[in-house]
C-alpha positions as CSV (number, residue, x, y, z in Angstrom):
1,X,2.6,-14.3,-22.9
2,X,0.4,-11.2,-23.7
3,X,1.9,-7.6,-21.8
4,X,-0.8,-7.4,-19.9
5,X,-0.2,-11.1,-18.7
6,X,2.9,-10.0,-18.1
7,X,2.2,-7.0,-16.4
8,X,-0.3,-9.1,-14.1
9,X,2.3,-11.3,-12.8
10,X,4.3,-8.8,-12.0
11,X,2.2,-7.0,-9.9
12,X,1.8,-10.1,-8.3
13,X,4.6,-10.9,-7.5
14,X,6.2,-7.2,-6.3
15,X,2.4,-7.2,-4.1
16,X,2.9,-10.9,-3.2
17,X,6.7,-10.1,-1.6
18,X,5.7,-6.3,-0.3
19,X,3.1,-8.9,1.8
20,X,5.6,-11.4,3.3
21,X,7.8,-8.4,3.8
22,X,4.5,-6.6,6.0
23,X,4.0,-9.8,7.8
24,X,7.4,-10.1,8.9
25,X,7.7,-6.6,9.8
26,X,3.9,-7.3,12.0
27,X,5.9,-10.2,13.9
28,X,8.8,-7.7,14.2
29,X,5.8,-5.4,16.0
30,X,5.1,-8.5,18.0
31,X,8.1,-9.3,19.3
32,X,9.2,-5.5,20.2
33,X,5.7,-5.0,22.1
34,X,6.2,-8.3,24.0
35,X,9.9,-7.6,24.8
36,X,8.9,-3.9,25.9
37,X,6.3,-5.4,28.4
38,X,8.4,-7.9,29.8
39,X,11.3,-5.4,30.0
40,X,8.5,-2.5,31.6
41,X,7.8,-5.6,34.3
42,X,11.2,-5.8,35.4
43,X,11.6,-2.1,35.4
44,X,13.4,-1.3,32.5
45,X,11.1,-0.1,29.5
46,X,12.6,0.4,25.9
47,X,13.6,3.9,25.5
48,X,11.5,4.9,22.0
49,X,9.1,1.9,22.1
50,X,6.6,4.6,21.0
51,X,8.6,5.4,18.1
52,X,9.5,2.1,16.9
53,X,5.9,1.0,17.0
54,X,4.9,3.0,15.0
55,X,7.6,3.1,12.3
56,X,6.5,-0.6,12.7
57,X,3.0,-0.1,11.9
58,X,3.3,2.6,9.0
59,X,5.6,0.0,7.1
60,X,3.2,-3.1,8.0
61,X,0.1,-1.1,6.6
62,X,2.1,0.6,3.8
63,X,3.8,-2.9,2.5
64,X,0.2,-4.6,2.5
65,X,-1.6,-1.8,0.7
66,X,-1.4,-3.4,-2.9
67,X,-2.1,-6.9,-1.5
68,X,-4.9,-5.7,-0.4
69,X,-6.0,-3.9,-3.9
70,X,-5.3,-7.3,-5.8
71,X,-7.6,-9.1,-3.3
72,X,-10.4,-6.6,-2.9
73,X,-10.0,-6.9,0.7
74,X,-10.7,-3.5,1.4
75,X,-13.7,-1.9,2.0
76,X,-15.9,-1.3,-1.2
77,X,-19.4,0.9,-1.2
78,X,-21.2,0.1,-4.6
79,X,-24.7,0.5,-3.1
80,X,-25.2,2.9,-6.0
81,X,-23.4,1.8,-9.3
82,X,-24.5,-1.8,-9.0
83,X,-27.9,-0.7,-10.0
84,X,-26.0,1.2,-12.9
85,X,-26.2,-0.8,-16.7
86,X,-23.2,-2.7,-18.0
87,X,-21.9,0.0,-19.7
88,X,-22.3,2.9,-17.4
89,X,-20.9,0.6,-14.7
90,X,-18.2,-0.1,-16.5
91,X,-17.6,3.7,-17.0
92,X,-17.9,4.2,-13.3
93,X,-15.3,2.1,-12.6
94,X,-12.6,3.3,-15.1
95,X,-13.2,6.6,-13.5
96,X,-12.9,5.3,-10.5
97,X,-9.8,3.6,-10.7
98,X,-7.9,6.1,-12.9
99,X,-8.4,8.5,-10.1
100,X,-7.1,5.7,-7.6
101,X,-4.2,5.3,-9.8
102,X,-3.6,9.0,-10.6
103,X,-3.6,9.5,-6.5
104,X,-1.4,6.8,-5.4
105,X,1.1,7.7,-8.2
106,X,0.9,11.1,-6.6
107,X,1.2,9.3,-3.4
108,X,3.9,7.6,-4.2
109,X,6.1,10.4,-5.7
110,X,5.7,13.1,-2.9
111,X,6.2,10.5,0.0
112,X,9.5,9.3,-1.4
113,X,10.2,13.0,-2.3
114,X,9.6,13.8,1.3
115,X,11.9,10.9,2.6
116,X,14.9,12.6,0.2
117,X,14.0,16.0,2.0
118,X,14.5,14.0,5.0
119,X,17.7,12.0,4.9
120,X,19.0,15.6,2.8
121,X,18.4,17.8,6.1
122,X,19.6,14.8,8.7
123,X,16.4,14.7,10.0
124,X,16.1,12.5,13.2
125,X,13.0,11.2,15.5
126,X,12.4,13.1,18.5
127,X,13.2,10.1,21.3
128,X,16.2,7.5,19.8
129,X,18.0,10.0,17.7
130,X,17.8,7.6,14.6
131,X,17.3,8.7,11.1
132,X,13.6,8.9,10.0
133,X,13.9,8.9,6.6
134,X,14.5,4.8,5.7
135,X,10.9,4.5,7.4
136,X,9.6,7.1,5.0
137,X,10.8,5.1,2.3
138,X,9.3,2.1,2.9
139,X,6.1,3.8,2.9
140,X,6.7,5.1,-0.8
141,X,7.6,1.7,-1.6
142,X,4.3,0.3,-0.6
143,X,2.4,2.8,-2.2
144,X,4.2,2.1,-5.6
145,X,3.6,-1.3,-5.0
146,X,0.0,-0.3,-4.6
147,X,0.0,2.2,-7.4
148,X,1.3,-0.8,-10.1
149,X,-2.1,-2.9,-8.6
150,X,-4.2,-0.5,-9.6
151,X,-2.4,0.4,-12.9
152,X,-3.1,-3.7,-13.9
153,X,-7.1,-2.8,-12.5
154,X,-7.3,0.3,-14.6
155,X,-6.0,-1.8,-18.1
156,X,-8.7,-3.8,-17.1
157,X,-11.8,-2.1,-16.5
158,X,-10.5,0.0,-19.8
159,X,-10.3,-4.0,-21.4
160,X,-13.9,-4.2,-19.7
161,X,-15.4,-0.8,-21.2
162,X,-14.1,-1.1,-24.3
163,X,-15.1,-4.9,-25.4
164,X,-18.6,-4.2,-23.4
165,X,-21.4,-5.6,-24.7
166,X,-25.1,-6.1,-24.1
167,X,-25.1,-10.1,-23.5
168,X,-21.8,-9.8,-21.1
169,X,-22.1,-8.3,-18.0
C-alpha cells in the first residue's frame, strides 16, 4: 500500500467516525429538545436548554465538517474555473485547496489553543455553571479532522498538476 493510499484511508476512517460521532451527538440534540418541550408543557423547562443546544449544534457541525470535504457535499462555485484549461484548472485548484488546508490548520490550532485558555482560567457558561472548555475541544477536533481531508485533496490536485497532460482532463 502506497502512503498516499494509506493516508486516504485514514482520513477516512478518522472523517467516517468524526461522522457517526456528529450523528449521535444530532439525536443527542433530538432527544434534549423533545424532553425540554415536554418538560416546558408540564411546567418545568430545562434550566440551560439554550446552552446545551447549542454546545450540541457546534459539536454536530464541527464533527461533520471533514465528512463533508471527502464527499463534496458542500457548496462549490466553479462558474469561472470550469471554463479554465486543464492545466490552469488544475493550478486553480492546488491554490485553492492549500489555502483551505493552510486555514483550517490555523483553525484547528487556535481553537484548541483557546479551549486550553479556557479550561486554564476555569471558565464556565453563563446559565448551568459547567465547564466550557470540553465543547471547545470538540470543535478543534472536527476541524483537524477536516484539516487531514483536505491535506489528502491537496496531495491530490498536486498528483493532478503535476502528471497533467493535454489528452487527460
Amino acid at each position: 500500500m502506497s502512503a498516499m493510499q494509506w493516508l486516504e484511508r485514514l482520513s477516512a476512517l478518522l472523517n467516517r467516525a468524526l461522522a457517526w460521532a456528529a450523528g449521535l451527538v444530532l439525536v443527542a440534540m433530538m432527544l434534549f429538545t423533545v424532553l425540554d418541550m415536554v418538560l416546558r408543557a408540564l411546567g418545568r423547562p430545562v434550566a440551560g436548554s439554550y446552552e446545551v443546544i447549542g454546545w450540541l449544534s457546534a459539536a454536530a457541525m464541527a464533527l461533520a465538517l471533514g465528512y463533508a470535504q471527502m464527499h463534496r457535499t458542500h457548496v462549490s462555485i466553479d462558474l469561472l474555473v470550469t471554463r479554465f484549461g486543464g492545466r490552469l484548472r488544475a493550478g486553480v485548484e492546488v491554490t485553492t485547496r492549500l489555502c483551505s488546508l493552510l486555514l483550517f490548520a490555523a483553525v484547528a490550532a487556535y481553537v484548541a489553543r483557546y479551549g486550553g485558555v479556557l479550561q486554564d482560567s476555569g471558565s464556565l457558561s453563563e446559565t448551568l455553571k459547567a465547564a466550557v472548555h470540553p465543547w471547545v475541544y470538540v470543535v478543534a477536533v472536527g476541524a483537524a479532522g477536516l484539516t487531514m481531508a483536505l491535506f489528502v485533496d491537496v496531495l491530490r490536485s498536486v498528483s493532478r498538476f503535476v502528471g497533467w497532460s493535454p489528452d487527460r482532463r
